[in-house]
N, C-alpha and C positions, 0 to 999 in steps of 0.2 A: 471941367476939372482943372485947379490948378498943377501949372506943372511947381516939380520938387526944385527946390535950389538948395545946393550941398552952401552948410555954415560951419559944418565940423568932419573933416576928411576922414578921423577915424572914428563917425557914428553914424547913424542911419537917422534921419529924422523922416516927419509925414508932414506934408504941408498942413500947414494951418486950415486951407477952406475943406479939407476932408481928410477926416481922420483914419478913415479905410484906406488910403493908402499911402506907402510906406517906401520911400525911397535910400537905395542905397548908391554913393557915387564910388567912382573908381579909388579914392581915398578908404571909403571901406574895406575893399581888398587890398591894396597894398603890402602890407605884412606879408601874405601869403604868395604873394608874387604870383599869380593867376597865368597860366597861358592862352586861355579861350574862354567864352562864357560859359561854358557846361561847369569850368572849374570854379566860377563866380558862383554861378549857381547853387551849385552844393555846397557856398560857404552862408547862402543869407540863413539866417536862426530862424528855428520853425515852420520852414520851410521845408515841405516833400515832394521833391520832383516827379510828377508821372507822365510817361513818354506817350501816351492813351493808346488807348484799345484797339486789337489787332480782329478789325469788323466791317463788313460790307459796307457801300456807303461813307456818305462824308460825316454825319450827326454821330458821333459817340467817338470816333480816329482821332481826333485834336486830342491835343495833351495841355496840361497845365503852362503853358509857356507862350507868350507872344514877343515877335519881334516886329518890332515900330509898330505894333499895335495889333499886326495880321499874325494869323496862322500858317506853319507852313503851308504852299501850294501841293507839295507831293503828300501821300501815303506810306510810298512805296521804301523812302528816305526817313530812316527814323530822326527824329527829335532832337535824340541823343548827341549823331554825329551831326546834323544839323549846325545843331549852339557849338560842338567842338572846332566847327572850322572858323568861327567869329574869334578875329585875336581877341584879347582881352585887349590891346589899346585903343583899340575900336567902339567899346564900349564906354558910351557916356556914364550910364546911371541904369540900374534897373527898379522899378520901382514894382511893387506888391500888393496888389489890388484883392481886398478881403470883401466878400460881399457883393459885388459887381460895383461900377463906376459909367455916368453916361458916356456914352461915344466907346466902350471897351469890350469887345466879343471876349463874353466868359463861358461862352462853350459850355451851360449847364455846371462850369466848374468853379464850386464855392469861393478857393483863391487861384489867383493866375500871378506870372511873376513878365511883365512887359520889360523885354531887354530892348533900348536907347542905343543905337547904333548912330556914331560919328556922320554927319550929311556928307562932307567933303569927299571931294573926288582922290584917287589915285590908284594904286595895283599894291594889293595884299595876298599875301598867301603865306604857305606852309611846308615842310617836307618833313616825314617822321619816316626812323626806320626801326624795327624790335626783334626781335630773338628771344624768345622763353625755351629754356633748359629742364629737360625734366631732370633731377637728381638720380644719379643711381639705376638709371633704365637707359645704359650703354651709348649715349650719345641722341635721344630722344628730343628732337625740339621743333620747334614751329618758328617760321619766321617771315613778318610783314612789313611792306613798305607802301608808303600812303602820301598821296601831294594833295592840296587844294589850291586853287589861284583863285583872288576875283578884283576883279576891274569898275572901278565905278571913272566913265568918262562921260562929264556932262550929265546928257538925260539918259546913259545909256550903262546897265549895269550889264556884265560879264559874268559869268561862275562856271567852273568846272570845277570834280572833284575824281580822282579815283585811286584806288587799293586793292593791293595783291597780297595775298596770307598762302604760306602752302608749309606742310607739317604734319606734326603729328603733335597733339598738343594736351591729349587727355594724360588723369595724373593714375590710373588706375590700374596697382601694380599686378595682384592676383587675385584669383574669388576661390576662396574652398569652398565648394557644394555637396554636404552632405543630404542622401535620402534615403529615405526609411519609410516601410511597408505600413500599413493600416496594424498589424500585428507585431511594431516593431522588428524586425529585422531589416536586416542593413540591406538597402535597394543600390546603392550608387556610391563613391566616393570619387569624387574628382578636385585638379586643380584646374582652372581657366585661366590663361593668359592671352590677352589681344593685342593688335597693331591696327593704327585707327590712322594711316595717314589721308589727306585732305588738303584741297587748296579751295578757292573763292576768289571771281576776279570781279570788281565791281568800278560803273562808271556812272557821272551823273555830270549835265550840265543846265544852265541857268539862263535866263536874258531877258530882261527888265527892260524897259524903256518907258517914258510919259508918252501919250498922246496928246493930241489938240482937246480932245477929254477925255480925264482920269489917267489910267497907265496900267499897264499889262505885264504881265509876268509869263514867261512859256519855260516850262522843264520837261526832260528828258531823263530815264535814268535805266541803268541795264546791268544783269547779274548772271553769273554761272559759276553753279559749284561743284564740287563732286568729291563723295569720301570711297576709300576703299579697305573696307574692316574684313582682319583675317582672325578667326576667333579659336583657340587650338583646348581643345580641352582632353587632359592625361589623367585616365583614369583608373585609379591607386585598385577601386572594385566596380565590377570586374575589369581588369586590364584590359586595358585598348584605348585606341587616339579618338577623337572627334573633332570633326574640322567645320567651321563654318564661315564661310566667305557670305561678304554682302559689297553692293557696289550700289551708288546711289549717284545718280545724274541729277542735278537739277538748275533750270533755267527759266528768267523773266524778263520783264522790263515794263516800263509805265511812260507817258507823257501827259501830258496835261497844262493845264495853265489858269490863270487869273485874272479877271479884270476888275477893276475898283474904278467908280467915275462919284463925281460930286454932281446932285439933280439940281440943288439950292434950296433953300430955305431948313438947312441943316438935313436933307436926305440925302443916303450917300446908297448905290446899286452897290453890290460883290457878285458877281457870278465868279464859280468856279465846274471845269471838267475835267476829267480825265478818263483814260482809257489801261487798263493793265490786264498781263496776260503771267499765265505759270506753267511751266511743264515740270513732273516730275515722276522719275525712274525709277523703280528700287527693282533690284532681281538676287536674290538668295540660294544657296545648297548647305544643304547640311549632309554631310558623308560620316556618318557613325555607323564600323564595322559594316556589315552588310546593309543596311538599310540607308538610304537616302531620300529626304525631304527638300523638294524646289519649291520658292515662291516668286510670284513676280507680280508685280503693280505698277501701271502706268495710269495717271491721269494729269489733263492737263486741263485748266481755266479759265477763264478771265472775267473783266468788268467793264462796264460805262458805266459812269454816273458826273452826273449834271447837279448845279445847286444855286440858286439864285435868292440874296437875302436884300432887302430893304432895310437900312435903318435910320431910324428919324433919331437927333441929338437935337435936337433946335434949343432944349428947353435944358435950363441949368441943371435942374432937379430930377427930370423924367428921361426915361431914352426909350424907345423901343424898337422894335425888328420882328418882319415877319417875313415867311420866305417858304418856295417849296425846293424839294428834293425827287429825283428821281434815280432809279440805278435797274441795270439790268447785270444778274449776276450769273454764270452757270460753270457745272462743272462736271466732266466727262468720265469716266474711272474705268477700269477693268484689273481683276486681279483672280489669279489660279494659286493654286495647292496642286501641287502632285508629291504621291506618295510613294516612293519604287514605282513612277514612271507611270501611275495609275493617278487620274482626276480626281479631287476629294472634294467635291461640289462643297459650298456653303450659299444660303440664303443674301442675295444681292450682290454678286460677285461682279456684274455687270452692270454700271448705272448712268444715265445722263439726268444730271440736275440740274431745272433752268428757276430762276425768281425773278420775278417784273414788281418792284418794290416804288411806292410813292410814296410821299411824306408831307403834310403840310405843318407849319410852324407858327407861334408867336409868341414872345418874350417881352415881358418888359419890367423896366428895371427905376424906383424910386424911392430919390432920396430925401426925404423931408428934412433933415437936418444933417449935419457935416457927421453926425455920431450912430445914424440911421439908416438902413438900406432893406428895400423890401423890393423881392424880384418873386414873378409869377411869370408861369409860362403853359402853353397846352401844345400838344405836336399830336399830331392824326397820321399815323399807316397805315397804309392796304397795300397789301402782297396778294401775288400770286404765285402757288408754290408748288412747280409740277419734279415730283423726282424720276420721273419718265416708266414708271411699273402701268399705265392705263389711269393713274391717278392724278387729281388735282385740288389742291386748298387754297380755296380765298381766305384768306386773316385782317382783321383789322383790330385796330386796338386803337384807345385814345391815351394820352401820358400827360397827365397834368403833373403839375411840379410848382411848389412854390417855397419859399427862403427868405427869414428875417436875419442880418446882423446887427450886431447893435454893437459900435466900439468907444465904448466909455472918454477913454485916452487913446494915445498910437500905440501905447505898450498893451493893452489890453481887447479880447474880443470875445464874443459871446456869440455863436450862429444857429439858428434852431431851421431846419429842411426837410421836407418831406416831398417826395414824388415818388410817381409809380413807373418802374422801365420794364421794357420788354426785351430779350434775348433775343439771340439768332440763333437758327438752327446753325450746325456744323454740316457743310454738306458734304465731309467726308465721311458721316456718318452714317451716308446711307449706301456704302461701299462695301465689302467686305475685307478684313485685313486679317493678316498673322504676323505675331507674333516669334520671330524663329528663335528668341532668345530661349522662350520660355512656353513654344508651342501654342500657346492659347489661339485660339480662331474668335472672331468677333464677327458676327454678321450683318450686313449692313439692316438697315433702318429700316422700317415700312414708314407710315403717318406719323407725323408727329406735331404738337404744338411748341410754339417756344414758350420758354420759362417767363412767367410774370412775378415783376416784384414789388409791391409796395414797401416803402424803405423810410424809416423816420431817424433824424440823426441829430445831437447836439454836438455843439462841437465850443472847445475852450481854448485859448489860449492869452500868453500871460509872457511880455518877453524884457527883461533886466538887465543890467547891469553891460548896456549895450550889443552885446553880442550873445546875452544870452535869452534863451525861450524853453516854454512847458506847454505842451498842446496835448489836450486828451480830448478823445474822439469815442462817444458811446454811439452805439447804430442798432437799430432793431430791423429785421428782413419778414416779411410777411408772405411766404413764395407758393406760386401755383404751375403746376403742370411743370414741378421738377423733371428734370430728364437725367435719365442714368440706364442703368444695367437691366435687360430684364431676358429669361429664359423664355426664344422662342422656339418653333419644331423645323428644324431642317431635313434634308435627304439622310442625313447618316445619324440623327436623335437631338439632343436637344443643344443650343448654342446662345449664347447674349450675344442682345443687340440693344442700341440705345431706344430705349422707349420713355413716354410717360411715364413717371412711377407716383404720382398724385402732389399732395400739399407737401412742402417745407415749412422749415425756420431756420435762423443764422441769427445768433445775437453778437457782437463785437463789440472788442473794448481797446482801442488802440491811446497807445502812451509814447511822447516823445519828447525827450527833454534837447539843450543843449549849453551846457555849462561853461562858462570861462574861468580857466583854472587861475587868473594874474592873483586874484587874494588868497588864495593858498600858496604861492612864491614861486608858483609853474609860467615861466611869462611867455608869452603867445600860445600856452597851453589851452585847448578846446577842446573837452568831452562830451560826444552823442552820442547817447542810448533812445534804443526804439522796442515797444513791448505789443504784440498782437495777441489778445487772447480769442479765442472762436467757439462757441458753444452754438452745435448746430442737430437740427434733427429734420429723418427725410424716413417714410417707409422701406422696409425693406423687399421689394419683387418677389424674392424668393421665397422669405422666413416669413411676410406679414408683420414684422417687429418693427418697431422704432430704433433707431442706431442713428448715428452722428454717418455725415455726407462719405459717401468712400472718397479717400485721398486728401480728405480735409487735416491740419497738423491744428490742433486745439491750442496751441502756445507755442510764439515764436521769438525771437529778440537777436538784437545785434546791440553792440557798441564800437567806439570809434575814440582814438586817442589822438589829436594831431598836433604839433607843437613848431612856430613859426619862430626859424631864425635868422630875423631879419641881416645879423652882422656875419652871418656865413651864407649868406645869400640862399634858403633850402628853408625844407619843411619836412618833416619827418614823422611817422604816427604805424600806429597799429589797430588794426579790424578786427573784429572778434564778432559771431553769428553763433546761435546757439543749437543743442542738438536737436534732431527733426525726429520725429515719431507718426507716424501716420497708419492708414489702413485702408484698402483697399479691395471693395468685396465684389462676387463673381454667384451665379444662381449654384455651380458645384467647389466654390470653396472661398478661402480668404489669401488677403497676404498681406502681413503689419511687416512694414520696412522702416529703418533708421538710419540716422546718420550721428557721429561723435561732434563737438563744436569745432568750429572752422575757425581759423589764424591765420593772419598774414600782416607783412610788415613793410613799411616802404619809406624812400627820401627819393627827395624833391631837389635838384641840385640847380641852378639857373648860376651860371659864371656871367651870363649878362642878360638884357632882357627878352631876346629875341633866343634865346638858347636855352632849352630846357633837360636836366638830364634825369632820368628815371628809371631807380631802382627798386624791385618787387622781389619779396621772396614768400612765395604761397606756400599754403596748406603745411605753415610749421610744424603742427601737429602730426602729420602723417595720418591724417584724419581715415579714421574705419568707419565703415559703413556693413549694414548686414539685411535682409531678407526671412523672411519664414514666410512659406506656403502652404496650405493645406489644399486638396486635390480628393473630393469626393465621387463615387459614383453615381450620383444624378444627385438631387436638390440638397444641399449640403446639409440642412433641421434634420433631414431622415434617413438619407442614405449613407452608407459605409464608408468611411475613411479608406482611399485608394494608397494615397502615401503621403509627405511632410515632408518639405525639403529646405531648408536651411540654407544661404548661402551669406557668408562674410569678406568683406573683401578689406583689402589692404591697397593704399596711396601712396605715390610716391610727392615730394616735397620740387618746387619748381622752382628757378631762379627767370625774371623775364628782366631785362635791360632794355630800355626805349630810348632814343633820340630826338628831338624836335628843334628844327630851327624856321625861324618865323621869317617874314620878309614883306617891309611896304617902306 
């Protein structure tokens, strides 16, 4: 693959020998004065960053993003903060690989965005420090300080990262909850008000060196968090307080590491392992007048998984990789109800979950001409899947997968894909949990399959006027052995628990433009809107009916206003997301929840280049949000309306102030 060579500082061009990919140099971001790659990131057009999926295993974890061509080594380390500790002067050029390219791990992922990191040695790093303000909630704020350093000396690279947040940060001023009987009369009138303070201490480090062959990579990284919500609810009918305390511990950490070696004749080994563990606390009371409600849940987890890939690049045209996977996953749970000091047993309160998962792979990726890319690939699983009740499932599945792009020009592309993926079970789902907000009890799991999807997708885009782009994204989902809600029989009557509930559909329609406003007389002006629409259908467990997915939002959208001044050294812009409408159903009742559109506003102040100053001010709107529940006596198609409760809530407006100054 030819590399890119920058000829115009403020455009992006695609080399000549392939047109699938799309390089932008540090002259492209200039304007915007960038402090790190995440901020580069989010400025290439048509471009949508995904941090990938939070799933056992290494196959499906990778996100759209490579640096010097590899994946991150951790899991455990999102993405996100990843790219944010890379200064931006570090970066050479990132270039935008549509379709796959030989010699480039696209991780199943249609485009990837390869950040070019600087080879030469020296000591780089960072210190940021923030403050957000909640408005109007008596001195309300949260406040974090964060370092990274990293050292490239010779063959030996250094990195450490870590941050502490401690606060209270949520914006959410009051909730009126009204409820009302099956026969209309008034059941409850209350207001809620909480305190949600919280910290998080997190650490990670890095060490890179070559060997006599290939070169290794080892990380470390480690977390503990802990919130403590005091929840007071005054109640206007019948008078009286209700109190409800929650405290939540929780604690991990991961290591792992990578080795890359070169075999010859264009093969190249990747083995990657790692090892990660999690515990976590939660213990509850609710003291309403005389009655009092305890919960408590502990469980703690972990993982190995191993991963070794081959890939052959030898050939200009062709590339390919094949490779297995292995992971061993489980996780431990126990969780009580008491009610006035009395057990309230539910179905799987107790559980050890263990999975012995293998995977084998093969991809391969060609390009017959510089305008042409066609990638096929098949991956084979067998699990073994004991949730520790006397039971156990073998699964195996096969996931073929395959991908034409076709890119006319570098401004243009056209991608047609189809493959079939398989889920993961949730293995908290085979636990049982409460609810203290809102009472609900959920029982854990028995048997279950995971969700299989066949998924066909076209996909467009179209990008002008150099920094601007249109990408629409149609997708069709063909899904088996949904999993959702379904009423099973426990000791005290009937409860959901996640089960099979048969065939789905999911059809999407995703729209994203990103416009440059300079010929309208906006100069450095940049407008991005993003439009989701979801049309889905899943049976219903309880009803037997057809109904769209519970908690699915049928229409979503944002847009983005940003405007670069380069002679006052800043950038300044306004967010806008729109309102959420959703629904979410239970085998005795429903609950459709919203929210009003979200606002916020911010500048970008850089007095020099290594100094970044950042102003936010959120949820201008005082954005409301609201709830409606219905609460029947057993299958809601039949039985009697028990009551309907209402609840609206009101936000308060945050100011957050950030600092950063950079150092190499």
């Amino acid at each position: 693959m030819a590399a890119a060579l920058a000829q115009d500082a403020g455009a992006a061009q695609a080399p000549g020998a392939d047109q699938a990919v799309t390089s932008y140099d540090a002259g492209f971001f200039a304007a915007s004065r960038p402090g790190d790659a995440k901020a580069m990131i989010d400025r290439i057009p048509g471009f949508a960053f995904d941090g990938g999926g939070s799933v056992r295993g290494l196959s499906g974890a990778a996100g759209n993003v490579l640096i010097d061509g590899r994946r991150p080594s951790s899991k455990s380390d999102s993405l996100s903060d990843v790219l944010a500790r890379i200064p931006a002067d570090q970066v050479v050029r990132i270039d935008v690989i549509r379709g796959g390219a030989p010699g480039i791990d696209m991780q199943r992922k249609p485009v990837v965005a390869n950040v070019i990191r600087d080879p030469r040695g020296g000591i780089s790093g960072a210190v940021s420090v923030s403050d957000q303000l909640t408005l109007g909630a008596g001195g309300r704020n949260e406040g974090e300080v964060a370092a990274d350093v990293a050292a490239r000396l010779g063959a030996h690279v250094f990195e450490a990262a870590a941050s502490y947040t401690r606060g209270d940060a949520h914006d959410r001023r009051r909730t009126h909850r009204l409820r009302t009987g099956g026969d209309g009369r008034l059941l409850m009138d209350s207001q809620i008000a909480s305190d949600k303070p919280a910290d998080a201490i997190v650490g990670a480090a890095a060490y890179e060196t070559a060997l006599p062959v290939g070169d290794v990579r080892l990380n470390i990284r480690s977390y503990r968090e802990t919130s403590d919500i005091t929840e007071r609810d005054v109640f206007a009918y019948p008078q009286g307080l209700g109190v409800l305390t929650e405290v939540y511990r929780g604690a991990g950490g991961e290591f792992g590491g990578r080795y890359v070696a070169p075999l010859g004749g264009g093969v190249e080994l990747e083995t990657l392992a790692l090892r990660s563990w999690r515990t976590n606390e939660t213990r509850a009371t609710s003291v309403n007048g005389a009655k009092t409600v305890g919960y408590r849940r502990f469980d703690e987890s972990g993982e190995t998984v191993g991963r070794a890939v081959l890939r052959f690049h030898g050939w200009d045209a062709l590339s390919l990789e094949t490779g297995l996977e292995a992971a061993f996953n489980w996780l431990e749970g126990d969780s009580a109800l008491m009610v006035g000091g009395v057990l309230a047993p539910a179905p799987g309160s107790q559980a050890r979950v263990e999975e012995r998962r293998g995977e084998g792979f093969a991809t391969g990726v060609w390009q017959p001409s510089p305008v042409l890319a066609i990638e096929a690939g098949l991956r084979v699983e067998a699990s073994i899947l004991d949730p520790g009740r006397g039971e156990e499932q073998s699964l195996d599945f096969a996931k073929p997968s395959a991908a034409l792009t076709w890119t006319p020009s570098p401004q243009r592309l056209l991608r047609v894909r189809i493959e079939r993926e398989v889920g993961q079970l949730n293995f908290n789902d085979f636990v049982a949990s409460v609810n203290m907000y809102t009472g609900v009890v959920t029982a854990g799991a028995g048997l279950l399959a995971p969700t299989q999807t066949l998924r066909a997708e076209v996909a467009f885009e179209q990008q002008f006027a150099g920094r601007g782009a249109l990408a629409a994204i149609l997708r069709q989902e063909q899904i088996e052995d949904v999993i959702g809600l379904a009423p099973v029989a426990g000791p005290n009557g009937l409860f959901d628990a996640r089960s099979n509930v048969g065939p789905g559909l999911r059809q999407v329609l995703e729209l994203n433009s990103t416009v440059p406003l300079d010929a309208g007389g906006i100069s450095g002006g940049l407008l991005k809107a993003g439009l989701k629409a979801v049309r889905s259908e899943v049976t219903d467990a309880a009803t037997g009916e057809r109904r769209s997915y519970s908690g699915q939002s049928a229409l979503e959208w944002n847009a983005a206003f940003t405007q670069d001044l380069p002679a006052w050294n800043a950038t300044w812009g306004v967010n806008l997301s729109g309102a959420t409408d959703k629904t979410a159903y239970r085998f005795d009742g429903t609950e459709a929840s919203g929210a009003e559109p979200l606002a916020s506003a911010f500048v970008d102040y850089s007095p020099r280049s290594d100094v970044t100053l950042r102003l936010e001010v959120n949820n201008l709107t005082a954005r409301g949000a609201w709830s409606e529940r219905d609460v029947h006596a057993g299958l809601r198609h039949v039985a009697d309306l028990v009551y309907a409760e209402r609840r609206d809530e009101e936000s308060y407006r945050n100011v957050r102030v950030s600092l950063r100054k950079a150092f190499n």
